[in-house]
PDB file with SEQRES, HELIX, SHEET and CRYST1 records, atoms N, CA, C and O in Angstrom:
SEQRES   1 A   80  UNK UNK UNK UNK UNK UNK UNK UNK UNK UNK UNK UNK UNK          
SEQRES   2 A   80  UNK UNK UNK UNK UNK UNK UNK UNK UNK UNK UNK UNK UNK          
SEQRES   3 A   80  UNK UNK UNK UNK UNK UNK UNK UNK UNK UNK UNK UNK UNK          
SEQRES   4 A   80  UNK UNK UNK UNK UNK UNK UNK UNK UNK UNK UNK UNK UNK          
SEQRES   5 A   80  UNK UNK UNK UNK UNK UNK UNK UNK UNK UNK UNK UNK UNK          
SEQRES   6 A   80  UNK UNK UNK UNK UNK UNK UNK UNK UNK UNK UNK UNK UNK          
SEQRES   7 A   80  UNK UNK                                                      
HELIX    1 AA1 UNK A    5  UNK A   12  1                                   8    
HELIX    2 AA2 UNK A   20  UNK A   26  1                                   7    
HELIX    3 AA3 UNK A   32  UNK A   37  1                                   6    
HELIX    4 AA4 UNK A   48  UNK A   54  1                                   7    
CRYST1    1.000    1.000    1.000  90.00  90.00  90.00 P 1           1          
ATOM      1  N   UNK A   1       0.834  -1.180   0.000  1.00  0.00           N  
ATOM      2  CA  UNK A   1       0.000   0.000   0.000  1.00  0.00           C  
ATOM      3  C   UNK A   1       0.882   1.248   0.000  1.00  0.00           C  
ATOM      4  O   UNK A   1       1.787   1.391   0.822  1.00  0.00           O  
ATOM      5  N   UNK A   2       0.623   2.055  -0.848  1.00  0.00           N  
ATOM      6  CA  UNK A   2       1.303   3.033  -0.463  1.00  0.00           C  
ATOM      7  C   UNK A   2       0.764   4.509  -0.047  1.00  0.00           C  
ATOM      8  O   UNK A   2      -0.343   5.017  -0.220  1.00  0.00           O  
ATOM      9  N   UNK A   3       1.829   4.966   0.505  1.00  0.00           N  
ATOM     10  CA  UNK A   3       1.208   5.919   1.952  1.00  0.00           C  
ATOM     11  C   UNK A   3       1.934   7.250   1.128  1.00  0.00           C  
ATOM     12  O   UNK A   3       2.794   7.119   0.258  1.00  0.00           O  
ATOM     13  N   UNK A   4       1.323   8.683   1.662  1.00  0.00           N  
ATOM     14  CA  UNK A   4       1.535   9.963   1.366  1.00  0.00           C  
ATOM     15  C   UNK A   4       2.777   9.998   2.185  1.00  0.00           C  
ATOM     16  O   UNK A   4       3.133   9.148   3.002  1.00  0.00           O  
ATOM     17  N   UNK A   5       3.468  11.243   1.812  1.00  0.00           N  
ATOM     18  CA  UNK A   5       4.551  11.897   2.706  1.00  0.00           C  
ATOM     19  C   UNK A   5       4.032  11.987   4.251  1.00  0.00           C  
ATOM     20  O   UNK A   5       4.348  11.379   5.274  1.00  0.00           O  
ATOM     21  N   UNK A   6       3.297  12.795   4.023  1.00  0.00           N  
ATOM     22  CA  UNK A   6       3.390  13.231   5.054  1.00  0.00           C  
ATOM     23  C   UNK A   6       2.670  12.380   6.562  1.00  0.00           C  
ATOM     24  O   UNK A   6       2.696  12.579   7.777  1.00  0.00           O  
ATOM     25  N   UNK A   7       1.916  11.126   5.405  1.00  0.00           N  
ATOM     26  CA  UNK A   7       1.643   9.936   6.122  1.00  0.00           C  
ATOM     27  C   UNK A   7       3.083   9.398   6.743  1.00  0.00           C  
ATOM     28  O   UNK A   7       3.347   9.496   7.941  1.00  0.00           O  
ATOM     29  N   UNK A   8       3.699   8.997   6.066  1.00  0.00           N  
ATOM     30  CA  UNK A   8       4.795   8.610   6.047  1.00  0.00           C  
ATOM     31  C   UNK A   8       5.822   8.797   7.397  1.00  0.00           C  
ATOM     32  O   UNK A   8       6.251   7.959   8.190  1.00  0.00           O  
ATOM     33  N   UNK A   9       6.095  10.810   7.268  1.00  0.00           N  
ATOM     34  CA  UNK A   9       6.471  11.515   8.646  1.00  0.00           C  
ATOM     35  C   UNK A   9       5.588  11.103   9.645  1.00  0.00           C  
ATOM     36  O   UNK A   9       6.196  10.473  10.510  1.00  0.00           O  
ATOM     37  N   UNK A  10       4.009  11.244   9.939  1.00  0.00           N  
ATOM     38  CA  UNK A  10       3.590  11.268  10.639  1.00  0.00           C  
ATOM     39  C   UNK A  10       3.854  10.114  10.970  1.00  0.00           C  
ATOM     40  O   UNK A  10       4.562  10.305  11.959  1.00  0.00           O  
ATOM     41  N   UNK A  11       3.745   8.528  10.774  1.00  0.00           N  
ATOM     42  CA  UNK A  11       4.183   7.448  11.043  1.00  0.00           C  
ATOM     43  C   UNK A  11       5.090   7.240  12.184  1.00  0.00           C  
ATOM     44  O   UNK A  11       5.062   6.653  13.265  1.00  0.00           O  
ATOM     45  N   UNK A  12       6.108   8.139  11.334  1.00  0.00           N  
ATOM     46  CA  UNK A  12       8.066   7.519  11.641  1.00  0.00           C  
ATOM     47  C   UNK A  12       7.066   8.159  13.319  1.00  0.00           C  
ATOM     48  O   UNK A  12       6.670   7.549  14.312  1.00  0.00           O  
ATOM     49  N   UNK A  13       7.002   9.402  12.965  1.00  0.00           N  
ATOM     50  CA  UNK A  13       7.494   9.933  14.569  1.00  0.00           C  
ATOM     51  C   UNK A  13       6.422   9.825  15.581  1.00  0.00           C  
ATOM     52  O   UNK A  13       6.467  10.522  16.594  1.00  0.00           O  
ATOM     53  N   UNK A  14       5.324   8.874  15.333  1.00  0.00           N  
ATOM     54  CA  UNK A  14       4.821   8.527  16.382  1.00  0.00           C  
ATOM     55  C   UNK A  14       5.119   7.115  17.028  1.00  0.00           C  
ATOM     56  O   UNK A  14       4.771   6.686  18.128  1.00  0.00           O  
ATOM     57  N   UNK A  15       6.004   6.404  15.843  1.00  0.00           N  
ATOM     58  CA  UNK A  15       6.782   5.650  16.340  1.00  0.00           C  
ATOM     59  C   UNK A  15       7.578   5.615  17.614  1.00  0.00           C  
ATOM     60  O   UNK A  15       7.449   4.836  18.559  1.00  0.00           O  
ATOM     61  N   UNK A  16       8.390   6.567  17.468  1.00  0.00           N  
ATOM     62  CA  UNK A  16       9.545   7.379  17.557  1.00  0.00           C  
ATOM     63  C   UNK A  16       9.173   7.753  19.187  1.00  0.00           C  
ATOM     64  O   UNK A  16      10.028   7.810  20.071  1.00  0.00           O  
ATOM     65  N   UNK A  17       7.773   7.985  19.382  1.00  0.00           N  
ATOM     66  CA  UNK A  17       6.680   8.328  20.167  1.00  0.00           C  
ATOM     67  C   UNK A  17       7.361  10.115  20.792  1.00  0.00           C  
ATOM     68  O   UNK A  17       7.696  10.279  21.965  1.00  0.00           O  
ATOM     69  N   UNK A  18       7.442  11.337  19.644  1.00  0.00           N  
ATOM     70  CA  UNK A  18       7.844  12.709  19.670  1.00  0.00           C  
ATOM     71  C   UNK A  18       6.724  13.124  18.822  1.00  0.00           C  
ATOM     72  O   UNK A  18       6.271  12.749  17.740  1.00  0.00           O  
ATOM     73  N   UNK A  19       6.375  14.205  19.850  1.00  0.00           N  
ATOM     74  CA  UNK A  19       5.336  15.022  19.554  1.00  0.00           C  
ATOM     75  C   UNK A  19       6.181  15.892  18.101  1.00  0.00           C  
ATOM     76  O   UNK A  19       7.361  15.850  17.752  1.00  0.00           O  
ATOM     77  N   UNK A  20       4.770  16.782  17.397  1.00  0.00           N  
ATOM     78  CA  UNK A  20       5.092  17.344  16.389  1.00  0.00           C  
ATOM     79  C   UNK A  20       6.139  18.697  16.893  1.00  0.00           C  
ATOM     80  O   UNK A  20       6.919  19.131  16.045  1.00  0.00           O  
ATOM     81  N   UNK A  21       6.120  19.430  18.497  1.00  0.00           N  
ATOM     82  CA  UNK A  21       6.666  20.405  18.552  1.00  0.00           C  
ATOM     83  C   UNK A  21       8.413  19.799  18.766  1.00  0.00           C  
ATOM     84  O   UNK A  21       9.342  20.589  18.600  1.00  0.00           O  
ATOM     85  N   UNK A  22       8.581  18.828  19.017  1.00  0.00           N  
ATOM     86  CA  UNK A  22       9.792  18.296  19.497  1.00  0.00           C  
ATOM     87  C   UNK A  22      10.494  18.198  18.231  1.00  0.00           C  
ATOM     88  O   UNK A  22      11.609  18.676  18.026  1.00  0.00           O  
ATOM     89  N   UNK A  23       9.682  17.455  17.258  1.00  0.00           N  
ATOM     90  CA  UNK A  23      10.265  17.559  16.193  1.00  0.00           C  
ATOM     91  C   UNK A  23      10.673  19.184  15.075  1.00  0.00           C  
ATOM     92  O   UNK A  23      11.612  19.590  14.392  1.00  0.00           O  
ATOM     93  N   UNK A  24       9.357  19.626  15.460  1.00  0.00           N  
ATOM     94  CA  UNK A  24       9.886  21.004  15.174  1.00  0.00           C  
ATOM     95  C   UNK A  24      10.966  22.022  15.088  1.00  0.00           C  
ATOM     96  O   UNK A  24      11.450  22.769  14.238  1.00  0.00           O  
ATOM     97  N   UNK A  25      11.141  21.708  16.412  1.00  0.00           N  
ATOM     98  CA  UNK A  25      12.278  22.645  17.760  1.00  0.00           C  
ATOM     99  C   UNK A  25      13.362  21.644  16.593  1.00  0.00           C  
ATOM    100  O   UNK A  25      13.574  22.093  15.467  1.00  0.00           O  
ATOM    101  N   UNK A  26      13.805  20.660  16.913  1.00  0.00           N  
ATOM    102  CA  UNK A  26      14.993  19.890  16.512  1.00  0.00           C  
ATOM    103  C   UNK A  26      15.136  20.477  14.857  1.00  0.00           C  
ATOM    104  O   UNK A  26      16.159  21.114  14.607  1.00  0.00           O  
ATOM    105  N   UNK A  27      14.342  20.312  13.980  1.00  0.00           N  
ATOM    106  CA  UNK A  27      14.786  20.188  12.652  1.00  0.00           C  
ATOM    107  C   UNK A  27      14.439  21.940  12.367  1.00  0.00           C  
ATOM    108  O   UNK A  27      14.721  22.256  11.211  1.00  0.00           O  
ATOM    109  N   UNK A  28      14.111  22.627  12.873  1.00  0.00           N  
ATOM    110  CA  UNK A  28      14.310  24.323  13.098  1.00  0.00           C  
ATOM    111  C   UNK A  28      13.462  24.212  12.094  1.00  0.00           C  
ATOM    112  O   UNK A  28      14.012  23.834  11.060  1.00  0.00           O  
ATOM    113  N   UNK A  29      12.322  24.400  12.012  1.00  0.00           N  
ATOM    114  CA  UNK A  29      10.776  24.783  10.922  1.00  0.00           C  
ATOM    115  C   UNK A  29       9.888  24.981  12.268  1.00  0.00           C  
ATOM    116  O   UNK A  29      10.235  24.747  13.425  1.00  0.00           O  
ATOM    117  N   UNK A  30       8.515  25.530  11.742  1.00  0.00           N  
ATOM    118  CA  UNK A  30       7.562  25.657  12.956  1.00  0.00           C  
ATOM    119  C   UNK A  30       6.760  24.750  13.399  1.00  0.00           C  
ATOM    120  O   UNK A  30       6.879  23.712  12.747  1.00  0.00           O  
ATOM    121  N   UNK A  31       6.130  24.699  14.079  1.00  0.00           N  
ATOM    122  CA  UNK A  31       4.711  23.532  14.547  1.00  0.00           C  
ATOM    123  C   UNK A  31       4.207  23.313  12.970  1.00  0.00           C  
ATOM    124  O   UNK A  31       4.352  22.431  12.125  1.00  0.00           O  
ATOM    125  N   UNK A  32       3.545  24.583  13.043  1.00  0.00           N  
ATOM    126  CA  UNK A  32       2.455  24.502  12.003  1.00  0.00           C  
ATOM    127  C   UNK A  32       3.116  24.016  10.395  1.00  0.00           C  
ATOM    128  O   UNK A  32       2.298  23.369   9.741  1.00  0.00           O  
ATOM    129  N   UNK A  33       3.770  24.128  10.060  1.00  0.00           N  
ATOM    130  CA  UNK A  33       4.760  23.489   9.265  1.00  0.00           C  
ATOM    131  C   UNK A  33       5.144  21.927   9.429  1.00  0.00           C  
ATOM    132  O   UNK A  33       5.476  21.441   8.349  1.00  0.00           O  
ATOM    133  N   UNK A  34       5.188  20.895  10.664  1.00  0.00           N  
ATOM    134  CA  UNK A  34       4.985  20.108  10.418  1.00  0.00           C  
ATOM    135  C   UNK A  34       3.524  19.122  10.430  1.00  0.00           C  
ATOM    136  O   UNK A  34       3.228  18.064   9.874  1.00  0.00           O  
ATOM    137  N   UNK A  35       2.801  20.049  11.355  1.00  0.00           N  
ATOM    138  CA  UNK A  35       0.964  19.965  11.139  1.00  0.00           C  
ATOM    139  C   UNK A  35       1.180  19.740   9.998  1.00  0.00           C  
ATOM    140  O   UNK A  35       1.382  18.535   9.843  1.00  0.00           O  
ATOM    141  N   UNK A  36       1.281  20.647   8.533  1.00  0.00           N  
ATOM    142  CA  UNK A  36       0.699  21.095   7.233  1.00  0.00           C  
ATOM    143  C   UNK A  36       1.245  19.628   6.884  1.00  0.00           C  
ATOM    144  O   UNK A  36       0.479  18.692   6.655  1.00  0.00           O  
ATOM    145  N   UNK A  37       2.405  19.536   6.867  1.00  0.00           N  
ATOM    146  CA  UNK A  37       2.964  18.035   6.042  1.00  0.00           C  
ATOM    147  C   UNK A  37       2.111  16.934   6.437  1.00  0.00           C  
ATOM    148  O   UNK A  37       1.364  16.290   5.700  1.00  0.00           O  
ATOM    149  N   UNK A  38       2.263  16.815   7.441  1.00  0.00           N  
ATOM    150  CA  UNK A  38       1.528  15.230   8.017  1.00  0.00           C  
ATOM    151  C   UNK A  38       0.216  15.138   7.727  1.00  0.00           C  
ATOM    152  O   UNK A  38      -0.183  13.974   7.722  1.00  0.00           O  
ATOM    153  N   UNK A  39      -0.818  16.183   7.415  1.00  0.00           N  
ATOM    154  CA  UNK A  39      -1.616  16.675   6.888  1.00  0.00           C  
ATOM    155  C   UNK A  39      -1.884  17.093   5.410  1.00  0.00           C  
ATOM    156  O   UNK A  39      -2.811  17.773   4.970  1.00  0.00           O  
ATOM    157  N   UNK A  40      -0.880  16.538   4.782  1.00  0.00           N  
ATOM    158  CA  UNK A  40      -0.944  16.819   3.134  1.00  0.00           C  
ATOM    159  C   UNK A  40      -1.366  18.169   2.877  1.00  0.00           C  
ATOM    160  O   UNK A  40      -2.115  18.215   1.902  1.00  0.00           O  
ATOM    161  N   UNK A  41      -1.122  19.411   3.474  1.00  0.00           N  
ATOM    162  CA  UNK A  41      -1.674  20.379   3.406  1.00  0.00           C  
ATOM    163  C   UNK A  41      -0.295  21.692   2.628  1.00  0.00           C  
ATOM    164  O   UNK A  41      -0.366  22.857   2.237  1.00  0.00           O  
ATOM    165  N   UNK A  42       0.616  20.849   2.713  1.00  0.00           N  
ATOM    166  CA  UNK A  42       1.892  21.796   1.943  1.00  0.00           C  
ATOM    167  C   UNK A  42       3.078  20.873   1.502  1.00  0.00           C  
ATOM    168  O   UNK A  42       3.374  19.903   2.200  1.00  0.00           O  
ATOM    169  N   UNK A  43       3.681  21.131   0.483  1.00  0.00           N  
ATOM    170  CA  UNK A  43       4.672  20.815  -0.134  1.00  0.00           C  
ATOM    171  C   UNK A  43       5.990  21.757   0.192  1.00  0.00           C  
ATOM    172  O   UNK A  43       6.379  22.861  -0.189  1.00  0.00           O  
ATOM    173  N   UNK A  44       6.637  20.391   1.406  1.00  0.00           N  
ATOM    174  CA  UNK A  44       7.887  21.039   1.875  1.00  0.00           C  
ATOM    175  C   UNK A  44       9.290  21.427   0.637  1.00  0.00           C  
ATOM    176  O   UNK A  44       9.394  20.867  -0.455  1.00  0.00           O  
ATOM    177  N   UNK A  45      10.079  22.316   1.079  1.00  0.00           N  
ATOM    178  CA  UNK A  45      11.201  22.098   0.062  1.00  0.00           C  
ATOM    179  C   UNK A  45      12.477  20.888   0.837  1.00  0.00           C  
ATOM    180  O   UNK A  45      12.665  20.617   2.023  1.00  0.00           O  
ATOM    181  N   UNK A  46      13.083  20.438  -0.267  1.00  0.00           N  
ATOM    182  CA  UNK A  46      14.081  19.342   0.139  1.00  0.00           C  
ATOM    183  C   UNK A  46      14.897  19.513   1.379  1.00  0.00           C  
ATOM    184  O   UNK A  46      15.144  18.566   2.126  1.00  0.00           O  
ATOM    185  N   UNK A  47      15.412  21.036   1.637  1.00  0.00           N  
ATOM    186  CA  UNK A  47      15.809  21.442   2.594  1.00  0.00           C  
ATOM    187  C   UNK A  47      14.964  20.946   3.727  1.00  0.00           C  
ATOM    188  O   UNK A  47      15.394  19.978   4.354  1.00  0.00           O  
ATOM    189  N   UNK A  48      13.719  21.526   4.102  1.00  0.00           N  
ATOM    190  CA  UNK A  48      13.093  21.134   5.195  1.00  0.00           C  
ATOM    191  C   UNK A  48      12.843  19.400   4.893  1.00  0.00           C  
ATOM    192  O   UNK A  48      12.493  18.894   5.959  1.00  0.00           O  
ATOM    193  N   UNK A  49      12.898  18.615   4.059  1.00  0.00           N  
ATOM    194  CA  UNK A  49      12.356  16.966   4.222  1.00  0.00           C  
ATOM    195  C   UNK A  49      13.753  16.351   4.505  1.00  0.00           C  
ATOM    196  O   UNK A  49      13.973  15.160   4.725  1.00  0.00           O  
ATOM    197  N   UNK A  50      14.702  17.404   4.460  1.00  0.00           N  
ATOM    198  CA  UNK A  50      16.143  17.006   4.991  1.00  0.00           C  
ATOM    199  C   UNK A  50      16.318  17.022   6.684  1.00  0.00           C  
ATOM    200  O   UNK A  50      16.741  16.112   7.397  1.00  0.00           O  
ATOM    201  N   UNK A  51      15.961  18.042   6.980  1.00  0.00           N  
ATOM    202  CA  UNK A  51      15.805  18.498   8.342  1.00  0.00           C  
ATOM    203  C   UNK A  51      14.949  17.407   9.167  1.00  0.00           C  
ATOM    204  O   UNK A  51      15.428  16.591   9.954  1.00  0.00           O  
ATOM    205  N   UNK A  52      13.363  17.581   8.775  1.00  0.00           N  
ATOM    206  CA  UNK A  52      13.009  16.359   9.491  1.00  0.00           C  
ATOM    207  C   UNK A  52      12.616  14.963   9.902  1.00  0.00           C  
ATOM    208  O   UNK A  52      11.928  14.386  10.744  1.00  0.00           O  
ATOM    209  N   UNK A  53      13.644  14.640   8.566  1.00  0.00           N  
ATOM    210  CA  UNK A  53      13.990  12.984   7.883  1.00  0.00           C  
ATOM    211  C   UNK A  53      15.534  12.987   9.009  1.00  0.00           C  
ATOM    212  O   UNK A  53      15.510  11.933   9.646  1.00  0.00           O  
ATOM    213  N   UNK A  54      16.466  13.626   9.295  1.00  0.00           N  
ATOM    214  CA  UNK A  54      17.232  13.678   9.946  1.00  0.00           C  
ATOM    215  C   UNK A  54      16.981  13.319  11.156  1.00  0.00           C  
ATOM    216  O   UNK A  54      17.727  12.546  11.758  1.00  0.00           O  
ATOM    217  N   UNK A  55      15.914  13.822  11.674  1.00  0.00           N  
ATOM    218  CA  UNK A  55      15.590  14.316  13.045  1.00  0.00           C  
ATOM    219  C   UNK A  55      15.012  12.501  13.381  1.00  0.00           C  
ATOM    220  O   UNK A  55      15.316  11.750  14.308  1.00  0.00           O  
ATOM    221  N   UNK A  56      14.143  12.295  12.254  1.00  0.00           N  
ATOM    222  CA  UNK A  56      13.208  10.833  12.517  1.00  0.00           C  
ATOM    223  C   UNK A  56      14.295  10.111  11.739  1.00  0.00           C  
ATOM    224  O   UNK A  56      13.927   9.182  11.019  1.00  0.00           O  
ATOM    225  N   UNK A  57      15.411  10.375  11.782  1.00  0.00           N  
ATOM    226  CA  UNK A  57      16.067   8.584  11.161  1.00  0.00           C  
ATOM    227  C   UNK A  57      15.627   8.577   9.671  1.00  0.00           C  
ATOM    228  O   UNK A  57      15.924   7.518   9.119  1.00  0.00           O  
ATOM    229  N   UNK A  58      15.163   9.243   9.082  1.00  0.00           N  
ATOM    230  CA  UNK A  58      14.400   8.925   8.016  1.00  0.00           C  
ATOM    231  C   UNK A  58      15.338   9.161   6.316  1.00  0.00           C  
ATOM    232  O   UNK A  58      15.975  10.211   6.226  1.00  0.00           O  
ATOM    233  N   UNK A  59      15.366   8.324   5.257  1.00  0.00           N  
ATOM    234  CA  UNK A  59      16.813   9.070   4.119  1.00  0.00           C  
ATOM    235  C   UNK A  59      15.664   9.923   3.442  1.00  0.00           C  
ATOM    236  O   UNK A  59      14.445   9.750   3.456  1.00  0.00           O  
ATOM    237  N   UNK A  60      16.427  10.883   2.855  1.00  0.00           N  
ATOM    238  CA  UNK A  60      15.477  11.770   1.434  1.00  0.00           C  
ATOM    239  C   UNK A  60      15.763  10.526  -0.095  1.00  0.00           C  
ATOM    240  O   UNK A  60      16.665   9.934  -0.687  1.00  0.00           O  
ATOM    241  N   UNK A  61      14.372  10.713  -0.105  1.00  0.00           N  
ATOM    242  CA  UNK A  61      14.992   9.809  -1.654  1.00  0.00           C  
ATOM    243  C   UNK A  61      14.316  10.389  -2.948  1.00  0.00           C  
ATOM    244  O   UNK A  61      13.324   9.824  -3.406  1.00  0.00           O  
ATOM    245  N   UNK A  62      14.873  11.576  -3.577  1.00  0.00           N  
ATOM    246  CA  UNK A  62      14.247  12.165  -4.926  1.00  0.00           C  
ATOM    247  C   UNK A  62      13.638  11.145  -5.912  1.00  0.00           C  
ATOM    248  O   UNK A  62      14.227  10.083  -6.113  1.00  0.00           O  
ATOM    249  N   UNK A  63      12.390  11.456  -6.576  1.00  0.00           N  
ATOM    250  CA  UNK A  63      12.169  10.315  -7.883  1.00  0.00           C  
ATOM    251  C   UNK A  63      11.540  11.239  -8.993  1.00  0.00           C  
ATOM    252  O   UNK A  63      10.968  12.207  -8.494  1.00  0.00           O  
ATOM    253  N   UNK A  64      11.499  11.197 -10.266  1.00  0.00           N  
ATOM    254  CA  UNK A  64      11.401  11.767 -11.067  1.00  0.00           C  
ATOM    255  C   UNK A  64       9.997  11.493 -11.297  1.00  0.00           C  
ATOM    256  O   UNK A  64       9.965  10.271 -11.145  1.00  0.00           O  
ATOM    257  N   UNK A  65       9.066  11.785 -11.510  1.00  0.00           N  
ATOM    258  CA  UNK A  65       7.411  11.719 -11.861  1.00  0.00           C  
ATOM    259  C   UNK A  65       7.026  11.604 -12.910  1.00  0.00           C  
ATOM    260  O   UNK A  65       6.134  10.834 -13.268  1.00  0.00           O  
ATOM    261  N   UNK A  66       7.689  12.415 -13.633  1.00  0.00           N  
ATOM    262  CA  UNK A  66       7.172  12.437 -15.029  1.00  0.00           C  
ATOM    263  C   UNK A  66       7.707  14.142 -15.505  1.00  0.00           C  
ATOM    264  O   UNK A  66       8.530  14.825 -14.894  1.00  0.00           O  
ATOM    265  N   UNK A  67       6.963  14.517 -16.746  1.00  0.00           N  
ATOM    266  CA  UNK A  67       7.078  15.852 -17.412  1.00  0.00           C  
ATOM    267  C   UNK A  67       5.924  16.344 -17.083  1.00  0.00           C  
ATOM    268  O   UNK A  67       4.986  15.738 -16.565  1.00  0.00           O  
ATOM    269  N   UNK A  68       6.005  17.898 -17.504  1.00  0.00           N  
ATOM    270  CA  UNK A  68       5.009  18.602 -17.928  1.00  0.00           C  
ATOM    271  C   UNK A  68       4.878  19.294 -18.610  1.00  0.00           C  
ATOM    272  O   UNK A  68       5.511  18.696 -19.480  1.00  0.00           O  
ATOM    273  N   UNK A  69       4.516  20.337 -19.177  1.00  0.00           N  
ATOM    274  CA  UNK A  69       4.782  20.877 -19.827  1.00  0.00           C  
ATOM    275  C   UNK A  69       5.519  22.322 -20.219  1.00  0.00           C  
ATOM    276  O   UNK A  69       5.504  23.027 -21.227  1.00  0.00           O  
ATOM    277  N   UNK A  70       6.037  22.391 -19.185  1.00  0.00           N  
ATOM    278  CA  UNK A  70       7.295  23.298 -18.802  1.00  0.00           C  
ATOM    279  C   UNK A  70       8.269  22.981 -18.337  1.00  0.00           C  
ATOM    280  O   UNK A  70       9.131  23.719 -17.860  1.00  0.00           O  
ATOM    281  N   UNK A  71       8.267  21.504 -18.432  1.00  0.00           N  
ATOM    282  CA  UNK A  71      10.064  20.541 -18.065  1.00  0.00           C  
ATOM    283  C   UNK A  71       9.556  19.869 -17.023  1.00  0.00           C  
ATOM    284  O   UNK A  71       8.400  19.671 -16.650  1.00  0.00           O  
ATOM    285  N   UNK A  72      10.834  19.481 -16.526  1.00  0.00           N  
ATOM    286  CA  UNK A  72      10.771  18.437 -15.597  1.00  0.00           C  
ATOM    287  C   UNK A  72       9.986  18.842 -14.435  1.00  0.00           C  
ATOM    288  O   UNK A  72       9.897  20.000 -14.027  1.00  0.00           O  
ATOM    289  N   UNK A  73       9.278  17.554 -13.797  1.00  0.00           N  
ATOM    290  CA  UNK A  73       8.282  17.860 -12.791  1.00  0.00           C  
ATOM    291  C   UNK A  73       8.950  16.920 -11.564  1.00  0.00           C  
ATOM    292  O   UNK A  73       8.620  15.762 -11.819  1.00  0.00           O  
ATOM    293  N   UNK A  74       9.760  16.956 -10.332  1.00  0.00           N  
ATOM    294  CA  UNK A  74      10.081  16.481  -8.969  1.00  0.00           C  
ATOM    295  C   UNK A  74       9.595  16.068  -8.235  1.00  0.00           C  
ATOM    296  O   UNK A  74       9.827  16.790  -7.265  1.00  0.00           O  
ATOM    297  N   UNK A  75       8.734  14.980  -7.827  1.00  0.00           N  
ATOM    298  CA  UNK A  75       8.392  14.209  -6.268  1.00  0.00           C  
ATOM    299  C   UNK A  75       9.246  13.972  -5.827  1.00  0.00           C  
ATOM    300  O   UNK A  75      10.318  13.818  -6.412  1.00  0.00           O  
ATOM    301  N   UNK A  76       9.054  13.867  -4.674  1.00  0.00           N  
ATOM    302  CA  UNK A  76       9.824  13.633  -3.438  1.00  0.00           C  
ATOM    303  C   UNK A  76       9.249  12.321  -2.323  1.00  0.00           C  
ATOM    304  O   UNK A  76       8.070  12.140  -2.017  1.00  0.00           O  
ATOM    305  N   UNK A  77       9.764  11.966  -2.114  1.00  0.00           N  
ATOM    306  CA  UNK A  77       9.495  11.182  -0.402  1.00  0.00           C  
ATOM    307  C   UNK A  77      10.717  10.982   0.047  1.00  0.00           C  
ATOM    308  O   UNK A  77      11.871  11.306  -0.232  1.00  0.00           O  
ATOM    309  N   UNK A  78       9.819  10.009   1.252  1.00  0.00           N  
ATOM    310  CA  UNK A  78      11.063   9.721   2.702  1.00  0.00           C  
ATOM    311  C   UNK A  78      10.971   8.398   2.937  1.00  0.00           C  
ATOM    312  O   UNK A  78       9.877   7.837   2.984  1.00  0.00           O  
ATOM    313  N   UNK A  79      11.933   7.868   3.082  1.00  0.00           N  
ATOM    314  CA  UNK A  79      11.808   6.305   3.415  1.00  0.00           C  
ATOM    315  C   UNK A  79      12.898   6.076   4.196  1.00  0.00           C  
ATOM    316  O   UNK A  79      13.862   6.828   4.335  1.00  0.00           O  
ATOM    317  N   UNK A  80      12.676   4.769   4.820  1.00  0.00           N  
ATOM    318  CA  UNK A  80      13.799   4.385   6.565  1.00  0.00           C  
ATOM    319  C   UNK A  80      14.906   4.197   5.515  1.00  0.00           C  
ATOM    320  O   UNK A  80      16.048   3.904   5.868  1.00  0.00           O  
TER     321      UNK A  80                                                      
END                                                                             
């Protein structure tokens, strides 16, 4: 099955059993910023899925999606 990003984050770090502000504080972005992700509600930049893939153990792994019609188009996820 496969799961959203921000499914994904939310996962690791309740694993992890760290609230969203802990993780926050650590990977330097705000609360509400990791609310929005875990929540499919914003598209982080690599910088921040660096930060709190770090924080949860987690690697960045770029994949190419496809085109569009103004060039190349970037997904992203996180995996252990």
């Amino acid at each position: 099955m496969l799961i959203s990003l921000g499914e994904s984050i939310r996962l690791r770090r309740k694993e992890l059993k760290l609230s969203q502000s802990y993780v926050a504080d650590l990977a330097e972005v705000s609360l509400n910023t990791i609310s929005k992700i875990e929540r499919g509600e914003a598209n982080p930049t690599v910088d921040v899925l660096q930060k709190i893939g770090n924080v949860l153990g987690m690697e960045l792994k770029l994949e190419i999606k496809g085109l569009n019609k103004l060039g190349y188009a970037l997904g992203s996820s996180i995996s252990e």
